[in-house]
N, C-alpha and C positions, 0 to 999 in steps of 0.2 A: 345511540346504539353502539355497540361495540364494532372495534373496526371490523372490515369485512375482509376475507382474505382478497390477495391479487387476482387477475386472471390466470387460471391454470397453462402451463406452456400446451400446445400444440398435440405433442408427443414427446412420453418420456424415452421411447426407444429410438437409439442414434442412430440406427438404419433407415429407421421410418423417417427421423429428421432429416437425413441426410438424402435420403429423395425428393420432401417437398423443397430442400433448398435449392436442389437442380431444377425441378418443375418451377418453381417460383424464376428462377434466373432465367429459364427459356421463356419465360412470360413479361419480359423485362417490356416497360412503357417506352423508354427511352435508349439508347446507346450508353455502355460504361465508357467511364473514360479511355484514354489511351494507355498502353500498359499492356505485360505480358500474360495474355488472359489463355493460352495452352497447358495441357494440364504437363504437370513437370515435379518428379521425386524428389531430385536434385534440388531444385526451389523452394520446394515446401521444407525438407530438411534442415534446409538454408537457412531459411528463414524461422526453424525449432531451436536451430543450436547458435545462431548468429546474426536477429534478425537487423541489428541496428547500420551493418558497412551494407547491406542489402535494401534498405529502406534508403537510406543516404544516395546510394546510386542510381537508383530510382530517381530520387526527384532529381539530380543532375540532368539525366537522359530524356524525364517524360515531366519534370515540373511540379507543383506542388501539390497537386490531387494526377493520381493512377492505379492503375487495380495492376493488381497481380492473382493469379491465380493459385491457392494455395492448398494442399489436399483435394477439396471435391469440386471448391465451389471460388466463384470471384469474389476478390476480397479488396475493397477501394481503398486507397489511402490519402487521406488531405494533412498535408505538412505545413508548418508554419504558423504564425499570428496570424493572418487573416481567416486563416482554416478552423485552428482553434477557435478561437472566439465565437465562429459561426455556429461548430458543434457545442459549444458549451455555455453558449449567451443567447446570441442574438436569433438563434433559430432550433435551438436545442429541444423545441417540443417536435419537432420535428424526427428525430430520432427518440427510440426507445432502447434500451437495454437491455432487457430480459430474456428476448432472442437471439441477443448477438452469438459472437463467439466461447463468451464464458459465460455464457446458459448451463456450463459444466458444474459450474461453481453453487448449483443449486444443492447438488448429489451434499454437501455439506454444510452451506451457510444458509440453506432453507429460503426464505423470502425475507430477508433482510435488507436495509436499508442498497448494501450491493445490487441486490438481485431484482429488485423491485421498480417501475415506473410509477406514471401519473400519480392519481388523485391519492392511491392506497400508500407509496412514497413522499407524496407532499402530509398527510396524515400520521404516519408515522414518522417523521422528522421533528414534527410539531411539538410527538408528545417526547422524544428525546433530548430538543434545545435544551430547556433549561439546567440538564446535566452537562454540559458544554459553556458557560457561562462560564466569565472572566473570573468572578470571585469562587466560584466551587473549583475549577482548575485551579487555580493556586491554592488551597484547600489540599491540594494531592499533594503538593512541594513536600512537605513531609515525608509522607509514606516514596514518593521519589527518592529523596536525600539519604532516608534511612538505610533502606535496599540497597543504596547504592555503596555507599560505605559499609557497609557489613558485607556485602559481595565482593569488595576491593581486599578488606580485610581478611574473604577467608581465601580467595583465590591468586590474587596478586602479590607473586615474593619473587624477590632479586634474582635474577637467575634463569628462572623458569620458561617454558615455552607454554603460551596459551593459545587456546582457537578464540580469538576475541568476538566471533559473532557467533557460534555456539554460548560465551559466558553470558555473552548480552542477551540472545534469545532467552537462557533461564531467566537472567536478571529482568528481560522484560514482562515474559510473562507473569512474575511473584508479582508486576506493580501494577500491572492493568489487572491482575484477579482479584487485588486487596482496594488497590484507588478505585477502578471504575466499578465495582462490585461488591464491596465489600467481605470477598471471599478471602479469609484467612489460608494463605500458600503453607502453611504447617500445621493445618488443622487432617485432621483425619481422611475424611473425604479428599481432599487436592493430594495428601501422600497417599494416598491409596492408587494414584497413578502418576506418569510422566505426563504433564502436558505441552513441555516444551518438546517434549520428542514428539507425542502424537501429532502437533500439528505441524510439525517436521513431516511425518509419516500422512498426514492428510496431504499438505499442499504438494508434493514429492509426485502425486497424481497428476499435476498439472504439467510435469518436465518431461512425463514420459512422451512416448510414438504417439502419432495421431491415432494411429490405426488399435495402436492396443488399447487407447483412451475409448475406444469405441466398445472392447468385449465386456459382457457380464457372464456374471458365474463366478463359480468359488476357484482363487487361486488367478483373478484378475487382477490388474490395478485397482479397478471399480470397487471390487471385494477389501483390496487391503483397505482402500478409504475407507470403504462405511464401516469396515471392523473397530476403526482408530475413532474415527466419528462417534460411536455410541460408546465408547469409553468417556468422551466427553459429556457426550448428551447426561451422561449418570449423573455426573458432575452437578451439571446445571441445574437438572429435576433435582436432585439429593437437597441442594442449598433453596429451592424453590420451596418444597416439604417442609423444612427447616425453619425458614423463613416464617413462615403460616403457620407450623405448629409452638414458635414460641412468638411470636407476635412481635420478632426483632425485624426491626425496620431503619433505616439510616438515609442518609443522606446522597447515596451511590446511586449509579444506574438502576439496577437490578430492583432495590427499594422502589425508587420513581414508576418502572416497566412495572411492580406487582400491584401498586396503590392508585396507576391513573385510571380513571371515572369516566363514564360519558357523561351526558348530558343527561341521563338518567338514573345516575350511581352506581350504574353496572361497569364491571370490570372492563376495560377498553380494550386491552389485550386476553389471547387467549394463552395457555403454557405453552401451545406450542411458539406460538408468535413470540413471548419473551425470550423462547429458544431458542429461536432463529436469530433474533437483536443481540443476544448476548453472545453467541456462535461471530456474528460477522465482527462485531464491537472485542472480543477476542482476538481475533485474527488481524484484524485493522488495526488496535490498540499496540501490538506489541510487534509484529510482522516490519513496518514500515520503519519504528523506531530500529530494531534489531540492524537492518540493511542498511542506515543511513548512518548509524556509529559505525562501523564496520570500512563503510565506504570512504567516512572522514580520517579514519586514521590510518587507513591502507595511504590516502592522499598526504597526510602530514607525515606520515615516515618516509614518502620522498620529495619532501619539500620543507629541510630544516629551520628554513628562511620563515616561513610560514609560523611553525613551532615557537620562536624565537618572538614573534609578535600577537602570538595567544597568549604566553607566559609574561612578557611587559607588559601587557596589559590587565593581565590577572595580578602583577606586581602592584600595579598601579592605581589597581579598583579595589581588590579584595586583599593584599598586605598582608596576604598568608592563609586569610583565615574563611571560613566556608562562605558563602555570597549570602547575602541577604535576598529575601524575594524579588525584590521589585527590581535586583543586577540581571535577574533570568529571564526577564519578559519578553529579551531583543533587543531593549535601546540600552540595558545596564553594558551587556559587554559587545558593543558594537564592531568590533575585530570579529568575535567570535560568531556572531549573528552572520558575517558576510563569508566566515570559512561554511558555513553550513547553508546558507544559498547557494553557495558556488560547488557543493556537494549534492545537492538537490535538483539543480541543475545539468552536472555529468549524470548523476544516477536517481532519477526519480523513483522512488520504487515502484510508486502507479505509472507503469511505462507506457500502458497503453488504453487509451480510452474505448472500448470495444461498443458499439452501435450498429441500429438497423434502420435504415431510411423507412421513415411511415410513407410519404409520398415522394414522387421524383423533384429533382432537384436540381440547379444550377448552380456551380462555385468555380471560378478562376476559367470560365469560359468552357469549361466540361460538363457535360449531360451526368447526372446519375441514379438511377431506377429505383421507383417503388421498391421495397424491402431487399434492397442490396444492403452487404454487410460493409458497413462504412466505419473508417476507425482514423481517431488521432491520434497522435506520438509522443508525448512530450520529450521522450529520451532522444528520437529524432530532430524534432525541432529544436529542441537546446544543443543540439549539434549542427545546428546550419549556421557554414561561416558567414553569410550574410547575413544572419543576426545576433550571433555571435563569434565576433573573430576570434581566431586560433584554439576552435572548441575543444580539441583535446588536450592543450592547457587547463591547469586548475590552477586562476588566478579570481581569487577573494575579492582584488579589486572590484572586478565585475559590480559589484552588490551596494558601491557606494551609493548616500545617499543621490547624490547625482548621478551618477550612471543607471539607477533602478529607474529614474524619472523619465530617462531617453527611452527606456525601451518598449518598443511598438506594443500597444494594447494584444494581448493574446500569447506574447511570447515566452511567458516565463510562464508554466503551470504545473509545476510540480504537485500539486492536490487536486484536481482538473479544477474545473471554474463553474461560475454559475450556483444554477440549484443542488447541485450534484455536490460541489465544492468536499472535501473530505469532511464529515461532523468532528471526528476527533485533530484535525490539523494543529490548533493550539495546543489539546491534548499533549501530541507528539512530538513538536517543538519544542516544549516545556523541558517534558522526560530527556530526549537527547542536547539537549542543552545542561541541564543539573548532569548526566552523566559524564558526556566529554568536560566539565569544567572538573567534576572530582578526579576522573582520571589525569588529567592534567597539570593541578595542583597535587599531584601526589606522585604519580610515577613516568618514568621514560621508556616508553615503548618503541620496537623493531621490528622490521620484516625479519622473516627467517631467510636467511640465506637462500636464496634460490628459485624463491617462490613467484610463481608468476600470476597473476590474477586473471580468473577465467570468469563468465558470468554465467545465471542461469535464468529463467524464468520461468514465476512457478507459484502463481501468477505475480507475483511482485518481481524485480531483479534481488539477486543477492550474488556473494560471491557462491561460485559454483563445489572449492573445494575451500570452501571457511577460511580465514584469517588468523593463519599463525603467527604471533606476535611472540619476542623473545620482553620479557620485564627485566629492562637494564642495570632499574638502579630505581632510588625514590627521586624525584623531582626535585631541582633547588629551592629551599624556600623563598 
């Protein structure tokens, strides 16, 4: 039978939500942990515009699970390998998703692999794998390479000052609309709008006030989303029609999402449901790649030393000339694999794993309630000097094969872990690997004089006012 949707959330209206979560919290089974649980502007602020030296002090003063109290409602937080892993392994059905904190994130990714738990997420993951497969990912190398040189080509000249995570965002979206979708980025329908700006203008939602995040009506945040949203949505249905009326079908996501079956030949997804898959697989596909090139070359333009043994070693493997596939898998350019862990690392883009306790719970010797909002960190945790020293260093060594082997189960999670694990992870591996090597083999990039790097969240980190890079010169061959 055709999947069935999720459970509907609770209530779509954030005031209604926002009382059962207080009602819920005074009906706690157990004690929260320790932690600043008064309500406080100052804190909640704190924690919109900064929440990582705020998280960090926390677990200094109260250890590696503590709530804090942020906006309405207590908000727990468990730090570290031990913590992780519990949220994301070893007791992860224990937590749900769908209620958490980015419950917000439905207003435009629908019920998508994001938004979605249990059985209705184990179901649709299923019919997704096979578009994730080792041999169809490299399949995309292509349509990556291509994009990528011809966007080097028409935007990278000697001289010039570029926003390098605005160029990437374009550049990413053209590859996950054509690779994972087979949506032609110069076809009629995709010029007929911006989508690197609209989900600019979608996710932009997510950095505002808590409080404004709250109002509907016209001339809201809420309003500007869903206006930038259904410019999208056109999109999708447009190529969906499309699709069905000439009876072109391929080898991409969106092909696989219109043609899988049940168990009785009936369509398994419904439009909307491909909607919502290709909405999140959009945002995920290119979001993550976008902030993780951005982040690695904000870190190589101040670490020339760095620079200097991505380029020996592109001397030494690729002798000028473009990599072969199997140089880009991760063990071809082994330098380069460990600058992009050790980027991953400082800036995870999935910074934070947002959850809601199904029943109460014991970790690190703290009590924590039935449907309290429980979250892990990994941009936190990869900042603890006890699991990793001198974290605001960005040292690649990190990532040697022996150093990956020491480090405690749970601690590195840049994709979170488990079931959950990111679907497109290799995906975006792949892409910011093919891209930092063409940039690399080609041209020498700089910070703009003066520029200080600020972050935001929203819901991934990025940088806050883009990455202007000055194009020095073309690379030594």
């Amino acid at each position: 039978m055709p999947l069935a949707s999720p459970p509907p959330l609770r209530s779509y209206n954030p005031f209604v939500v926002l009382v059962n979560d207080l009602q819920e919290e005074r009906a706690a089974d157990v004690p929260f942990p320790k932690g600043e649980t008064w309500p406080s502007l100052t804190r909640t602020k704190r924690f919109a515009d900064e929440p990582l030296p705020l998280l960090l002090e926390s677990y200094e003063k109260y250890g590696p699970i503590f709530t804090l109290r942020l906006f309405h409602a207590n908000s727990v937080f468990a730090l570290g390998p031990e913590a992780n892993h519990y949220m994301t392994v070893s007791n992860a059905n224990n937590f749900e998703w769908r209620n958490s904190y980015f419950r917000d994130l439905i207003g435009f990714a629908g019920d998508g692999l994001l938004t979605t738990d249990g059985e209705f997420h184990k179901a649709s993951r299923r019919i997704m794998l096979p578009a994730f497969h080792h041999d169809t990912i490299m399949a995309s190398l292509q349509t990556m390479t291509e994009e990528t040189e011809n966007a080097l080509d028409a935007y990278f000249v000697a001289g010039q000052e570029i926003d390098l995570y605005s160029f990437t965002r374009r550049l990413a979206i053209r590859i996950a609309m054509k690779a994972l979708f087979g949506i032609d980025p110069d076809g009629s329908a995709a010029r007929a709008i911006d989508a690197a700006e609209l989900f600019e203008q979608t996710l932009s939602f997510y950095s505002r006030d808590y409080s404004l995040r709250m109002l509907r009506g016209p001339f809201t945040p809420w309003a500007e989303q869903q206006k930038a949203t259904k410019k999208l949505n056109k999109l999708i249905y447009s190529e969906l029609s499309r699709r069905r009326a000439e009876n072109d079908y391929g080898e991409d996501v969106l092909s696989l999402l219109i043609l899988a079956r049940d168990e009785t030949g009936r369509p398994a997804l419904s439009d909307l449901q491909i909607r919502d898959e290709v909405m999140t697989l959009l945002f995920a596909g290119h979001d993550t790649t976008t902030s993780t090139v951005a982040f690695m070359f904000y870190e190589l333009a101040k670490h020339p030393q760095v620079v200097e043994g991505l380029r020996s070693e592109q001397a030494g493997t690729l002798r000028g000339e473009r990599p072969a596939p199997d140089q880009l898998t991760g063990t071809g350019l082994p330098y380069l694999e460990a600058v992009l862990e050790e980027t991953l690392r400082k800036y995870p883009p999935a910074w934070i794993g947002p959850r809601r306790a199904i029943e109460s719970f014991e970790l690190h010797g703290q009590t924590v309630p039935a449907k309290a909002f429980v979250n892990y960190c990994s941009w936190a945790s990869h900042h603890l000097p006890d699991v990793f020293p001198e974290p605001a260093s960005f040292r690649p060594e990190r990532f040697t094969e022996q150093a990956k082997a020491a480090l405690p189960k749970g601690a590195y999670i840049p994709f979170g872990g488990g079931s959950r694990t990111c679907i497109g992870m290799r995906f975006g591996q792949l892409e910011i690997r093919t891209i930092a090597t063409s940039i690399l083999r080609r041209f020498e990039l700089a910070l703009v004089p003066g520029f200080e790097l600020t972050i935001r969240q929203m819901p991934t980190i990025s940088p806050r006012e883009g990455l202007p890079m000055t194009v020095r010169s073309s690379a030594p061959s």
